[in-house]
N, C-alpha and C positions, 0 to 999 in steps of 0.2 A: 088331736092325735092321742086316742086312748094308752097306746103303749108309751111308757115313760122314757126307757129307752132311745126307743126312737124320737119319740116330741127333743129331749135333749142332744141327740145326733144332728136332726136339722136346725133346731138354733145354734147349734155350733157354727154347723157347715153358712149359714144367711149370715151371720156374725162374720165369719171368717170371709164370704163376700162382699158382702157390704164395707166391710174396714179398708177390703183388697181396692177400693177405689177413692183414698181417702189420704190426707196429705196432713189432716187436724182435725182431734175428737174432742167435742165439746161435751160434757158433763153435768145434766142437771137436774134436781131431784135425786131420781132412782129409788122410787117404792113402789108397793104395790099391794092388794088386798092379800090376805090371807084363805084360807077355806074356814077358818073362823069367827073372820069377818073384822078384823083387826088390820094394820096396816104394819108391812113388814120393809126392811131394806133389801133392793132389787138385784136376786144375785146372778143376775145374767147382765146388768151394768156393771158389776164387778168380772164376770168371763169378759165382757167387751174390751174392758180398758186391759183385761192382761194379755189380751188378744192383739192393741194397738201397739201396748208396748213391745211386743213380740217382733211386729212389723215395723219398728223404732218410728212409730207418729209422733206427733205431736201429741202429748193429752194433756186436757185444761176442763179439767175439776170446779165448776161453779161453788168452791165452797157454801156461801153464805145462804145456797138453796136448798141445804139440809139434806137430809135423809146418806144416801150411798154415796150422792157427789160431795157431802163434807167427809165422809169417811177416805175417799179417794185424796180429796184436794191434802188434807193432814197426812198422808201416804204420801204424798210428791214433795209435800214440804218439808218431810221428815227425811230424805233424799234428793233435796232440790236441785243439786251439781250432777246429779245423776239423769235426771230427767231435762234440765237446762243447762248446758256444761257454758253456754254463750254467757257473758256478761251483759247487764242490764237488765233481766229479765224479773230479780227480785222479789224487787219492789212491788214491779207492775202485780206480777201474780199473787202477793200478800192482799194487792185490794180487792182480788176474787173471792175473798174469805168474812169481807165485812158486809152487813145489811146495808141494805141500798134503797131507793125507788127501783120500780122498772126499768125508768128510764138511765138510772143513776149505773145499776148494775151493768146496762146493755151498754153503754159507754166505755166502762171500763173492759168489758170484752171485747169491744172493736179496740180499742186501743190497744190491747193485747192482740191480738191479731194484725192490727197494721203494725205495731213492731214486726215480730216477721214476718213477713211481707215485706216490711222496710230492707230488716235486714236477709232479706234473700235466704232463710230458711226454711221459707216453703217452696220445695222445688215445682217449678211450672208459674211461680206468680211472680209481676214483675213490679 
């Protein structure tokens, strides 16, 4: 979409849909090339997440995957009662923020995730 305007109207509007079906926004990376040919942080993963919190989702910041989701994850943890008012939550989400394996990282996000779930703060899952 040549006109800027508009290009940034419909990522809003697919943003604001795609979120409207969503109970938990996962967070990882977020860059992307430049027209310089450089690599920049993604700032339509930053509309997205102030988009989720709008909709009071869940958001879960992959810190430790750099670029926009550390910049986020540092953003929820610098207000953690605000975005997790629940107890227990932590801990868990400080291990979002440290280097991992693949496998080690993806662990720790299912583990974050079956907590709520466990504790019934994702409504619709049992």
């Amino acid at each position: 979409i040549s006109d800027v305007a508009e290009r940034k109207r419909r990522w809003t509007t697919y943003r604001q849909d795609m979120l409207q079906h969503a109970g938990v926004v996962l967070f990882l990376f977020g860059n992307k090339g430049n027209p310089a040919g450089g690599v920049v942080p993604a700032d339509g993963m930053e509309e997205e997440f102030r988009i989720a919190v709008a909709k009071r989702l869940f958001v879960v910041p992959i810190g430790c995957t750099g670029s926009m989701a550390e910049t986020l994850y540092k953003k929820v943890l610098d207000a953690f009662d605000q975005y997790y008012p629940m107890s227990g939550y932590r801990r868990m989400f400080d291990t979002l923020g440290r280097p991992g394996t693949p496998n080690q990282v993806t662990k720790r996000v299912l583990d974050f995730l079956k907590k709520l779930r466990g504790d019934r703060a994702l409504p619709g899952l049992k």
